[in-house]
Every structure is written in C-alpha cells, then in structure tokens.
C-alpha positions, 0 to 999 in steps of 0.5 A, a space after each residue: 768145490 762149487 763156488 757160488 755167486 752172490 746175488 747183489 743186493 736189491 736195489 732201492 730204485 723202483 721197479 719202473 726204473 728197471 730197464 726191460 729186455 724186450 723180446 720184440 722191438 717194433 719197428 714203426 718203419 717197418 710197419 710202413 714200409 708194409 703197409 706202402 708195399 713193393 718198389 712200384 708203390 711209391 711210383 704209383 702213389 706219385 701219380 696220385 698225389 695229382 689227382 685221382 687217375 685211371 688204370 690206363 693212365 697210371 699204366 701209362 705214367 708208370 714206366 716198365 710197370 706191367 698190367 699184373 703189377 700195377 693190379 697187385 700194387 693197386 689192389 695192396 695199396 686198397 687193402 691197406 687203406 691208402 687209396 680208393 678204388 671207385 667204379 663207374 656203372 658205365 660201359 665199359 666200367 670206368 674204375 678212378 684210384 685216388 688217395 685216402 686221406 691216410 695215402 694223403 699223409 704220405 705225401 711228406 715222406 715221398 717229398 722227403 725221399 725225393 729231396 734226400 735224393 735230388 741231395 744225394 745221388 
C-alpha cells in the first residue's frame, strides 16, 4: 500500500507574499569585481585618481607590472568604461589615461579598502 501525501491547504496569503526560489542570484559585487578587472586594476586606478598619466608613467608608478599587463588592464578598464583613453597627433603619439566618471565613483571603494587595510593588517 502507497500512501499518500496530503497537500495542505491553500494558503489565504497572496501570492506576492510567497517567497521565490531563485535559480540565479545576482550578485552585485561580483559585477564589479568584472568590470575593475584583475589584481593590477586597482593599482592602476590608484595612480589615476591624481590625475590623468601616460603609459610610461603608469609603467613606472605601478611596481612589478610588465609592459603586456599594464595594456591588457588598460585596454579592460577602457572597454568597461572606467577610463579613457585620449591620443595625441603628435610625434611620436602622446596617448593620456584618465578616469571616466563612472572610474571616478570608484574612489570610495579603493579608500575604503585602504582604510580597512591600514585597520587590519
């Protein structure tokens, strides 16, 4: 003999009030942790939060980045519109980095970060 499981009665509490079970929870830090990019992003938005910079300079205020990496975070940073990349018809071509204002809004996070660290470790 199979027994069989009684359903319970409907509820009188309207269906909006019924929790939902997402299949997918999106996770906004995560988004931004996307859009930043790799371990040298954050260094690299550092520098430009004084001002906009050169390659060279960056190159240089960046320590341990290589030539390949401080271009594939700039090149990241510019797709996701966080800076701005503006060249120079000069010779050779000047090109300047500086933040959008969508970079600029992550000032706050960064000082956080550092705050939390100068705490911490």
């Amino acid at each position: 003999m199979v027994a069989l499981k009684k359903e319970p009665p409907a509820s009188p509490v309207p269906n909006s009030y019924v929790p939902r079970q997402p299949t997918v929870i999106e996770c906004n830090i995560e988004k931004t942790l996307d859009v930043i990019g790799g371990k040298w992003s954050f260094l690299v938005l550092r520098e430009l939060f004084c001002g906009k910079k050169r390659f060279g300079e960056l190159q240089r205020q960046v320590n341990g980045i290589n030539p390949k990496s401080l271009t594939d975070t700039l090149r990241h940073l510019e797709e996701k519109g966080v800076i701005e990349r503006t060249a120079y018809p000069t010779v050779p071509v000047t090109v300047e980095y500086s933040l959008t204002p969508k970079g600029e809004d992550l000032h706050q996070i960064l000082k956080e970060m550092k705050l939390w660290a100068a705490k911490w470790t």
